[in-house]
PADOFI-229415 format. One line per 10 residues: number of its first residue (from 1); their letters; for each residue x, y, z of C-alpha. Coordinates in steps of 0.2 Angstrom, whole numbers, plus 2048, in hexadecimal, padded with zeros to 3 digits. Layout:
N
NUM	a	X Y Z ~ ...
//
This chain:
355
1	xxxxxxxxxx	88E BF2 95C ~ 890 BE7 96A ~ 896 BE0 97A ~ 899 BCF 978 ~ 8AC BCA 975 ~ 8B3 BBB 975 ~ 8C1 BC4 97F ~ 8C1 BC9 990 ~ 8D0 BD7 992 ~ 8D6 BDF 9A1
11	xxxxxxxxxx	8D2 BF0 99B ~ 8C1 BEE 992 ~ 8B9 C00 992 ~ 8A8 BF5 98D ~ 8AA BE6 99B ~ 8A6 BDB 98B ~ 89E BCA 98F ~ 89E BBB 984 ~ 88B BBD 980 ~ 883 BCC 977
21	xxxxxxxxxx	876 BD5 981 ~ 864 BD8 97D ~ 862 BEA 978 ~ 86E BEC 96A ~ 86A BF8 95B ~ 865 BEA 94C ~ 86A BEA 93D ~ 85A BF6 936 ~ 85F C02 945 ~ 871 C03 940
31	xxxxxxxxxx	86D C08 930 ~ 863 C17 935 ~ 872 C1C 941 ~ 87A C1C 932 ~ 86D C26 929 ~ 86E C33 937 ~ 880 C34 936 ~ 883 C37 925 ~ 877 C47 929 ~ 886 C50 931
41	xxxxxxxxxx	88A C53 91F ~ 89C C57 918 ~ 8A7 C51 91C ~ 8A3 C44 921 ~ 8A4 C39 930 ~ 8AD C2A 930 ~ 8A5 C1A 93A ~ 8B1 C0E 944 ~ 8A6 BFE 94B ~ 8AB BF9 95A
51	xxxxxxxxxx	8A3 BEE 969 ~ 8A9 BE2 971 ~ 8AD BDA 961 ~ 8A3 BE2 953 ~ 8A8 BD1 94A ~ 89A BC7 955 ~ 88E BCF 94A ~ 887 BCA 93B ~ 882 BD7 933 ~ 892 BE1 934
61	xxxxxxxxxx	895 BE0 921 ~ 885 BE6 91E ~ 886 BF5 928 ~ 898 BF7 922 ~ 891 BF9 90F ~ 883 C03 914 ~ 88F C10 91C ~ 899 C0E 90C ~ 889 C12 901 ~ 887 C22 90C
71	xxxxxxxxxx	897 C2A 90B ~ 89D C24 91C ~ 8AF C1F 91C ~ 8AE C0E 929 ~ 8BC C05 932 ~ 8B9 BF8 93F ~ 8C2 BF4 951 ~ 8C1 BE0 951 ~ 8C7 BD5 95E ~ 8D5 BC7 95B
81	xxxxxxxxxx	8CA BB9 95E ~ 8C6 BA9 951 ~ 8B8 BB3 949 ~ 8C6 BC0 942 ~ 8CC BB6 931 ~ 8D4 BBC 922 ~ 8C3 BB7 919 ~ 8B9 BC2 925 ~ 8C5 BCF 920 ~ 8C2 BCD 90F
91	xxxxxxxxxx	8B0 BCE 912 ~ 8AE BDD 91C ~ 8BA BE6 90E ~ 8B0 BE2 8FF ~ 8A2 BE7 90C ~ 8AD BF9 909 ~ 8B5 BF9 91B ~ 8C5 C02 91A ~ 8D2 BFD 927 ~ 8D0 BF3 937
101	xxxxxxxxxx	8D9 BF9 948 ~ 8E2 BEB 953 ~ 8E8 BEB 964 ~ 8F9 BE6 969 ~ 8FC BE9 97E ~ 90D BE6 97E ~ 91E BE0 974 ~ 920 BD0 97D ~ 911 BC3 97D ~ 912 BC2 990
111	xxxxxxxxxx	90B BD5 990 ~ 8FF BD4 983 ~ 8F8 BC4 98A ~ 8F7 BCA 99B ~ 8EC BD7 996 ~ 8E2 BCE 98A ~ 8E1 BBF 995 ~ 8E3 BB3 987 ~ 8F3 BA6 983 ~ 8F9 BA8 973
121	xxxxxxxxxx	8F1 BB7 96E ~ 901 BC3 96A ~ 905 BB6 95A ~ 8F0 BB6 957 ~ 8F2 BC8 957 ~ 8FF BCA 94C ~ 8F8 BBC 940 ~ 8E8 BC7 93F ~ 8F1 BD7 939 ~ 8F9 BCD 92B
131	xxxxxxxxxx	8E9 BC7 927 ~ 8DF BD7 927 ~ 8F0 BDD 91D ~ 8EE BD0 90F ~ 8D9 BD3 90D ~ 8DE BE6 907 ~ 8DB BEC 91A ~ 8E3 BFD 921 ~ 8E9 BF5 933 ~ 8ED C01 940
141	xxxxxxxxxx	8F3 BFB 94F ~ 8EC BFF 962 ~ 8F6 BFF 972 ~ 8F0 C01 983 ~ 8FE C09 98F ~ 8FF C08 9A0 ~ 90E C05 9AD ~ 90E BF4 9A9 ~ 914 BF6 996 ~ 917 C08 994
151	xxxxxxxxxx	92C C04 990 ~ 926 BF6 983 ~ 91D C05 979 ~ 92F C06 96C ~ 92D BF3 96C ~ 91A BF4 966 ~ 922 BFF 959 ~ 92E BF2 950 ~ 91F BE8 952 ~ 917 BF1 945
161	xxxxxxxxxx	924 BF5 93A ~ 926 BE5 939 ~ 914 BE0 934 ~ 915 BF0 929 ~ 909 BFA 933 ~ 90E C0D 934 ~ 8FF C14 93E ~ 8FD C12 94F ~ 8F1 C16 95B ~ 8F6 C16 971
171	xxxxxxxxxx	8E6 C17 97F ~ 8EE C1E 98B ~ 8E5 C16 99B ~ 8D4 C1C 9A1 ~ 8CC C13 9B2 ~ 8BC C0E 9A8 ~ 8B4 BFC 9A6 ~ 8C1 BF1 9AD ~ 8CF BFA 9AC ~ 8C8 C02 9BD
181	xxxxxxxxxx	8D1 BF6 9C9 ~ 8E2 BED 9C5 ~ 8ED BF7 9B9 ~ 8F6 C06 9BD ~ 8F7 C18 9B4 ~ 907 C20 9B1 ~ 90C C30 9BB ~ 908 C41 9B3 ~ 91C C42 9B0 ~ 91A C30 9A9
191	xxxxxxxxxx	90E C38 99D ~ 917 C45 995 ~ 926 C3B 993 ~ 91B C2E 989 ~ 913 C3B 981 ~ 922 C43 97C ~ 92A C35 977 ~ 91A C31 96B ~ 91D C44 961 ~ 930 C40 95E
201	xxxxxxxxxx	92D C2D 959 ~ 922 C34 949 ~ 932 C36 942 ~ 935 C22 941 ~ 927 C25 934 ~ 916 C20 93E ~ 907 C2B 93E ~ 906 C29 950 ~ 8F4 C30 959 ~ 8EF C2C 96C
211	xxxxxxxxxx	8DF C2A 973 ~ 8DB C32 987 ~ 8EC C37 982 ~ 8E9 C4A 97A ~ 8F9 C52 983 ~ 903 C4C 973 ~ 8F9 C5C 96A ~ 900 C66 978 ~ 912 C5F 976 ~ 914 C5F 962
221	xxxxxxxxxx	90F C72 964 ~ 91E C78 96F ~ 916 C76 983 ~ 91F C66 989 ~ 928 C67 997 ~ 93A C5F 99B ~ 93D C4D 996 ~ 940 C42 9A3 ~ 946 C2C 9A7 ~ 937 C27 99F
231	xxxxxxxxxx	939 C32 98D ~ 94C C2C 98D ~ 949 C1A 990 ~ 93C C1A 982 ~ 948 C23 974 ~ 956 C17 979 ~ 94C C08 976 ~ 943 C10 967 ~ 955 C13 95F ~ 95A C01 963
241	xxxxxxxxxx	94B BFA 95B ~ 947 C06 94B ~ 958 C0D 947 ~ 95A C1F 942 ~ 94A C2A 93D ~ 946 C2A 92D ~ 938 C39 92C ~ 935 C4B 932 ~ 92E C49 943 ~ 919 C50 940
251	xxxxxxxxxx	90B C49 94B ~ 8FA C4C 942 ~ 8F3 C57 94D ~ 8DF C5A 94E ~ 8D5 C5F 95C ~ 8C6 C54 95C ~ 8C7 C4D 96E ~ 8B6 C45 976 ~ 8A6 C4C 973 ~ 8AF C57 964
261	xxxxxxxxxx	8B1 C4E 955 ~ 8AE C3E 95C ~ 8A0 C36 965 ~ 89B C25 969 ~ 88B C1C 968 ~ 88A C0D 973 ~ 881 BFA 96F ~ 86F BFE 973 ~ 871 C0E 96B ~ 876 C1A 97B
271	xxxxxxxxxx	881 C2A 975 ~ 890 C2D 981 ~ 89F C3B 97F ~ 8AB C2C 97D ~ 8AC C19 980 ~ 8B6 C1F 991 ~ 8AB C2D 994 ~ 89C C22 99E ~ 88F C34 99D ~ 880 C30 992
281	xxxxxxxxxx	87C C3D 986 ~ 86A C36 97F ~ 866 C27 975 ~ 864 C26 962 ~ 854 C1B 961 ~ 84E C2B 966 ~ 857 C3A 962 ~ 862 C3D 953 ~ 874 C3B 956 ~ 877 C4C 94E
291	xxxxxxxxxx	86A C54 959 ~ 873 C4D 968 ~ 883 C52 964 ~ 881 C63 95D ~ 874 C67 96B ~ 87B C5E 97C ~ 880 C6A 989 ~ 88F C61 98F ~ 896 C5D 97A ~ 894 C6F 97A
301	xxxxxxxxxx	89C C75 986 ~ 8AB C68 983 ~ 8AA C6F 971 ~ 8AE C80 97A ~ 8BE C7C 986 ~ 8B1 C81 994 ~ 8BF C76 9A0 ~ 8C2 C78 9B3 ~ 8D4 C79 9BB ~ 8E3 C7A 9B2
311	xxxxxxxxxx	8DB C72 9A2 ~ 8CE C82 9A0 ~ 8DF C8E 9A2 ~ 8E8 C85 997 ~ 8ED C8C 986 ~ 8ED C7D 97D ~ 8DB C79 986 ~ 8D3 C7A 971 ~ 8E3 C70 969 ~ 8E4 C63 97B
321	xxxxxxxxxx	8D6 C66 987 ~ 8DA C58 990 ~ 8D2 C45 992 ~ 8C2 C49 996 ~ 8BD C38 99B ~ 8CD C36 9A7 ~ 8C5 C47 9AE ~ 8B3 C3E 9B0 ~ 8BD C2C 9B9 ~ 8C9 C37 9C3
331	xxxxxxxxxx	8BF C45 9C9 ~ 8AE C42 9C5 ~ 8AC C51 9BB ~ 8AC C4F 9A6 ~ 8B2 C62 9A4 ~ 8BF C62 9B5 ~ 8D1 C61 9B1 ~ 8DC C52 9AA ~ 8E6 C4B 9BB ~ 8F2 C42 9AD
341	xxxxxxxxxx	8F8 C54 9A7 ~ 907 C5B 9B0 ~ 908 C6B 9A5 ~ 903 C79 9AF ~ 8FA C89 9A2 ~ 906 C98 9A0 ~ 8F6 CA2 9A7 ~ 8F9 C99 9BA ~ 90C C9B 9BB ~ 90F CA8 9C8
351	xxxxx	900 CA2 9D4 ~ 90B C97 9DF ~ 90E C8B 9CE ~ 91D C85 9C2 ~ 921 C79 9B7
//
């Protein structure tokens, strides 16, 4: 919705800035998006309003409710700033908003500050979740990981239990915005630990998804390779901090990825595969958003696993097929394959390959 944000976090994919730039999609705009979406028909798409910080606009209940009257289900990405109040909550969910997502970088407020460059903001943070909470909100919580806070991912946990949040959502680091200079990525190995480590703590009873993260689909279907430092640290702590298990472990598995099932339109109305995926796709002040993603060659042949390199040989290359933005940062190529993937395809092993 915009870029304006009264935040200035190390990792923005969007660069926000405290004002709001001229070109943004108003308010009459936005509903016709709308309009237009709700013609992909059943079932329906659901709408998350992101920005920047969706909250510095004005007219966010209004088109909250007008995706409400369509059909739309709609959910909202606000930043923890003094804008996000439990009477704004209340506002936007008689608007008919359904759930709020809210990042927490790290267990200990000395990381999630760090990254959010903003004293006090962990307790802020954790005061806005209890205030989403009480206005009837569904809060699920965000979590960047990088090196710097990947062993505080079981703490981030016990965070939400405690605040009585079950759904959790990790990015998984992608050099875009700035995140391009001044946080480090884990390892490929690092990876799958993490990832693994994600599929086996579903059975503390989180529905647990990842974003730039689409190896879990991978893993939860049987391919994940040998558990390493990383995966044992994390289950220790885990144990230490939830107790025992108390569900079957079962990831929700689907496989949207960018550009299939998912597609993000920008503040001035640009269509892009992903918010990390910086590859313009059209723009929906002049062509419908249905048009563009059913008919752009590049969504298309994304829909279609047309990868290069391991992730176009891969059997899970439907279920997985990789980040496709990390593909773009790293190599330049929005179809190449995932560097952050270690597993190498049962259809290369024998060429000079093993895992």
């Amino acid at each position: 919705m915009t870029r304006a944000c009264g935040l200035a976090c190390r990792h923005c994919r969007a660069s926000a800035m405290t004002q709001r730039l001229p070109g943004e999609l108003g308010t009459r705009e936005g509903r016709a998006l709308l309009e237009d979406i709700a013609g992909f028909g059943d079932p329906r798409p659901m709408v998350v309003f992101t920005g920047g910080d969706p909250l510095m606009r004005e007219d966010l209940e209004e088109l909250v409710s007008a995706a409400r009257d369509l059909g739309l289900r709609a959910s909202a990405a606000p930043a923890v700033t003094p804008l996000f109040t439990e009477e704004r909550m209340r506002s936007l969910a008689r608007a008919g908003l359904s759930g709020v997502s809210i990042s927490l970088d790290g267990a200990r407020p000395e990381t999630h500050e760090w990254v959010r460059r903003s004293p006090g903001h962990f307790r802020a943070t954790l005061e806005a979740a209890r205030a989403a909470s009480s206005a009837g909100l569904k809060v699920q919580l965000n979590s960047l990981v990088f090196r710097g806070n990947v062993e505080e991912v079981p703490g981030v946990m016990a965070v939400a239990r405690s605040l009585g949040i079950d759904t959790l959502e990790f990015f998984y680091l992608v050099r875009v915005g700035r995140a391009a200079e001044g946080m480090e990525e884990l390892t490929p190995a690092e990876y799958e630990d993490l990832s693994a480590f994600l599929v086996d703590a579903t059975s503390y009873c989180f529905t647990i998804r990842t974003v730039e993260g689409p190896f879990v689909r991978r893993i939860a279907a049987g391919g994940g390779l040998r558990r390493g430092s990383l995966y044992n640290l994390l289950s220790r702590r885990a144990a230490e901090l939830l107790g025992e298990p108390g569900c079957t472990r079962s990831l929700r598995v689907t496989n949207t990825r960018d550009g299939k099932g998912i597609i993000f339109v920008a503040y001035n109305g640009d269509v892009y595969p992903s918010g990390f995926l910086p590859l313009p796709l059209g723009n929906v002040r002049r062509t419908s958003i249905v048009r563009i993603y059913r008919e752009n060659p590049l969504l298309r042949s994304i829909r279609a696993a047309e990868f290069g390199g391991r992730c176009g040989a891969c059997e899970y290359r439907d279920a997985c097929g990789g980040s496709r933005s990390r593909a773009f940062a790293s190599l330049g190529d929005p179809l190449g394959e995932d560097p952050a993937c270690p597993y190498v395809p049962r259809s290369l092993l024998g060429r000079g390959t093993a895992n």
